[in-house]
BAVEX-201213 format. One record per residue (C-alpha): residue number from 1; x, z, y; residue in one letter. Coordinates in nm, 4 decimals. Each point is the difference from the previous one (the first is absolute). Example, Ala and Ser with C-alpha at 12.3 -4.5 7.8 and 13.67 -1.06 7.14 Angstrom:
<recs>
{1; {1.2300; 0.7800; -0.4500}; 'A'}
{2; {0.1370; -0.0660; 0.3440}; 'S'}
</recs>
This chain:
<recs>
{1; {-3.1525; 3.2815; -2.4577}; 'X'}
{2; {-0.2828; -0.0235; 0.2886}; 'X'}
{3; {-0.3085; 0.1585; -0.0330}; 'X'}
{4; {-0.1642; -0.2968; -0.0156}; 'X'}
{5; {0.1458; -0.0991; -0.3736}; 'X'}
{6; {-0.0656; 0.3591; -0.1317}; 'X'}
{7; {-0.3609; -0.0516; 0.0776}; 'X'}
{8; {-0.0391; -0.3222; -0.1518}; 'X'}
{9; {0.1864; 0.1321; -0.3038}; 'X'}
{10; {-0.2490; 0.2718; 0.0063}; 'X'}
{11; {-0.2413; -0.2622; 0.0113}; 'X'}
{12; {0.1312; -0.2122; -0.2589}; 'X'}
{13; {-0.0285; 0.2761; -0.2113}; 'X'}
{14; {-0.3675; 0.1306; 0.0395}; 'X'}
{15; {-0.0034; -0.3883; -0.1302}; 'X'}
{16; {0.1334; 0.0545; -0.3067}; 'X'}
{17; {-0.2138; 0.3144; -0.1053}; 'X'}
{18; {-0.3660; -0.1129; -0.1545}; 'X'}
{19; {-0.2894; 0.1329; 0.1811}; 'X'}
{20; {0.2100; 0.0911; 0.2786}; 'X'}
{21; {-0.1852; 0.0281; 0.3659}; 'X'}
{22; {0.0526; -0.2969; 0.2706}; 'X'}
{23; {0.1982; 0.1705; 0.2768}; 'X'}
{24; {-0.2517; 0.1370; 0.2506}; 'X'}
{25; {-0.1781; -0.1876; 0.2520}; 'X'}
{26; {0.0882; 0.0498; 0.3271}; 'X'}
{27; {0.3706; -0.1239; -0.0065}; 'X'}
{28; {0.2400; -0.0627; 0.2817}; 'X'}
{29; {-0.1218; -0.3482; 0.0582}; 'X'}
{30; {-0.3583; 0.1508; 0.0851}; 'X'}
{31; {0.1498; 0.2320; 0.2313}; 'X'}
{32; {0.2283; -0.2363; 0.1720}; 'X'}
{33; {-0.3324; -0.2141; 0.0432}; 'X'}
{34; {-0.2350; 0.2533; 0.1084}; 'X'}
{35; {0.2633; 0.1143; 0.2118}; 'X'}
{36; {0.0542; -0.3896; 0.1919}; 'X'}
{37; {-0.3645; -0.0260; 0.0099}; 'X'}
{38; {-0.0092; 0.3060; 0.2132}; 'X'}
{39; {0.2792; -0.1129; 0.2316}; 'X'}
{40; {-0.1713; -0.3190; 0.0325}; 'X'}
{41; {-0.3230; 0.1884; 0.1043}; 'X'}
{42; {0.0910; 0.2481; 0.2245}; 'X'}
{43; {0.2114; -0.2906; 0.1793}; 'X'}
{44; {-0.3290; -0.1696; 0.0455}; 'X'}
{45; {-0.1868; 0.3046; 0.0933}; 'X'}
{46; {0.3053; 0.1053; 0.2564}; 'X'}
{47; {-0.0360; -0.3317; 0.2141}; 'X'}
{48; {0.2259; -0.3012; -0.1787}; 'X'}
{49; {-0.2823; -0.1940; 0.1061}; 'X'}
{50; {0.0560; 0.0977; 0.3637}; 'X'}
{51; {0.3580; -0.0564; -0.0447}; 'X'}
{52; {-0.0097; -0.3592; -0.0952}; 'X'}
{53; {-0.2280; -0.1048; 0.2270}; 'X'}
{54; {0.1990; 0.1598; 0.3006}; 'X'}
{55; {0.2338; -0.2965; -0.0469}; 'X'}
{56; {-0.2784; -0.2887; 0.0448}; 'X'}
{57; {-0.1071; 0.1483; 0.3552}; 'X'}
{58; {0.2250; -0.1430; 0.2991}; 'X'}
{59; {0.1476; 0.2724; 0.2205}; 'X'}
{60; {-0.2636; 0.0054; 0.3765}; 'X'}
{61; {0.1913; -0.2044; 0.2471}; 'X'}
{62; {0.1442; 0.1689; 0.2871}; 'X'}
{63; {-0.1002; -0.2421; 0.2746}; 'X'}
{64; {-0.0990; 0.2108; 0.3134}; 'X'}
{65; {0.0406; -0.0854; 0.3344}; 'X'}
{66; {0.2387; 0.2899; 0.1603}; 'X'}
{67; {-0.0427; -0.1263; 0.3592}; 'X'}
{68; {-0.1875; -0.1292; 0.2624}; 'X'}
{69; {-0.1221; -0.4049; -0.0859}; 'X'}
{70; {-0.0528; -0.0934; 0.4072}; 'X'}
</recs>
């Protein structure tokens, strides 16, 4: 049985009692989203930005003369 049954078993059951508490309020799900919002942020603060826009710029052109034009 994975963990993930026994909890909603355990759930299920808090269900079934009257005047039972709601299971408290920062879950998984609101960890797992703080925790992407972070990622998401410090990707922005770290220079994505810079990343992306590397691609648009053309690379300088290497057109010198290396000898004498007379």
């Amino acid at each position: 049985m994975s963990w993930l049954e026994t909890i909603r078993r355990k759930i299920r059951h808090r269900h079934d009692q009257k005047g039972a508490t709601p299971p408290p309020f920062p879950t998984m799900s609101t960890f797992f989203g703080i925790a992407a919002v972070m990622i998401v942020i410090w990707l922005l603060a770290s220079g994505l930005p810079h990343l992306l826009s590397a691609y648009d710029r053309s690379a300088p052109s290497n057109n010198i003369d290396t000898g004498a034009t007379k």
